[in-house]
N, C-alpha and C positions, 0 to 999 in steps of 0.2 A: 504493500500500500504506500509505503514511504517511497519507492523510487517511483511510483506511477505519479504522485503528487509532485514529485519534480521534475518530470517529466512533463505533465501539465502546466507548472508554472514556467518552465521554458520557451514554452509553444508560447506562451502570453506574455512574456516580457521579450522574446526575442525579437520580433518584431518591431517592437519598441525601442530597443536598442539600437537595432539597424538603421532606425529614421532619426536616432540622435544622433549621428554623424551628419546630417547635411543640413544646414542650414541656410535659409531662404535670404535672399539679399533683398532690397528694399522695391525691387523689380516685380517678385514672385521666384525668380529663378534661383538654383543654388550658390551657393559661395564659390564652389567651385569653377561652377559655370564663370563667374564674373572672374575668377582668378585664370581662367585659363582663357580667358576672351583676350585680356589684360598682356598674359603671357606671349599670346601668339602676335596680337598688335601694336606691342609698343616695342621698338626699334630700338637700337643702337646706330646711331649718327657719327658719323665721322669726317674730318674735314678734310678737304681735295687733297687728292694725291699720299695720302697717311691711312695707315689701318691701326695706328694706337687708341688707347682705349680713354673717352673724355670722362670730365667727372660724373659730366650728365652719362652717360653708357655707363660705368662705373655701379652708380648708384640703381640703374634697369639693373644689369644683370644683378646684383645682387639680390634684389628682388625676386628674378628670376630663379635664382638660387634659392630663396626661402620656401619659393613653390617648388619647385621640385626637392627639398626636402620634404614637406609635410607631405607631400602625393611619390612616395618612392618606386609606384608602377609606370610611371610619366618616362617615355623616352623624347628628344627632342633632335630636332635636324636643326643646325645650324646656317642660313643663305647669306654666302656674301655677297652683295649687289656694289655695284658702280654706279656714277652717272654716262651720259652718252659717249663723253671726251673720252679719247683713248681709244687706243688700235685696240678689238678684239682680244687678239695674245694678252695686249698688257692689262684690260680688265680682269680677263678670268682670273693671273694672276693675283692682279689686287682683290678681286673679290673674293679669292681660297686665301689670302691674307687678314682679311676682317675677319670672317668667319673661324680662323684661328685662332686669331688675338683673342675672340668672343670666349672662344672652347679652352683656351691658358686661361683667363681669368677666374670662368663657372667653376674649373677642376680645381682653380688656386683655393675657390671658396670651401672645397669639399666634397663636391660633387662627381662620383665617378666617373670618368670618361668613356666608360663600354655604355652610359645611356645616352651619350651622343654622338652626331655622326656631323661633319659638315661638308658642304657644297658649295661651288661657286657661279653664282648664272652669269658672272661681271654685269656687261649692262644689256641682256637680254630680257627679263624684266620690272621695268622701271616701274612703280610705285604712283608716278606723276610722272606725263608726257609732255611736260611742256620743255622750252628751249631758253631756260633762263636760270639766273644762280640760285633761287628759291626750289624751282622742279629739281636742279641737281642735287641740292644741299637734300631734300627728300631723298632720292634715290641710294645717295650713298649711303648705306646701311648693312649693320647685320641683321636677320631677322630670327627669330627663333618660335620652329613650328612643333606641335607637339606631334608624333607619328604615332604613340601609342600611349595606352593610359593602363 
């Protein structure tokens, strides 16, 4: 009789437990949801011709980093992007150079590097088309996509 009784109070709090992990953000949708909206949209910027890492980027990936701490199923891809300037050759490389610099920083924080991977599109695609130093200074970035949770 005692194990059937905990057996029934399992069925009845389990459930319960399971929906205390996720909490709702002020939208309706999960925390998680909003952190991982957050994760995949918000950039690291970098200025022409440089893949070092500003304070503004600095402070994103660390961010980055606290989410993928508390979500340790979270794998992410790394994209290094260019703006339009630049031969092909020399984008991709600069773009597999942010996108590195990104992936040295996250691992400095902690973060094992078998959960990510990075890529370089240089500037095949831009973010903002336009042909001015506001659409490039967009463009230049790393971006970090979640590929699995």
């Amino acid at each position: 009789m005692k194990k059937f009784m905990l057996i029934v109070m399992a069925c009845m709090v389990m459930p319960l437990a399971v929906g205390c992990g996720t909490k709702e953000d002020n939208y309706g949708g999960s925390a998680y949801d909003t952190e991982k909206s957050a994760f995949n949209n918000e950039h690291v910027y970098f200025d022409f011709d440089r893949y070092d890492i500003r304070p503004d980027g600095a402070a994103n990936i660390q961010a980055k980093a606290a989410f993928m701490s508390s979500n340790a199923g979270v794998r992410s891809e790394i994209q290094g992007h260019c703006d339009e300037r630049g031969t092909e050759v020399y984008n991709m490389a600069l773009g597999d150079r942010r996108a590195r610099a990104a992936y040295n920083y996250i691992t400095s924080l902690g973060i094992d590097g078998s959960r990510l991977t990075t890529v370089s599109y240089g500037k095949e695609r831009p973010i903002d088309s336009g042909h001015n130093e506001a659409a490039w200074a967009r463009n230049r970035r790393a971006q970090f996509v979640v590929v699995s949770e």
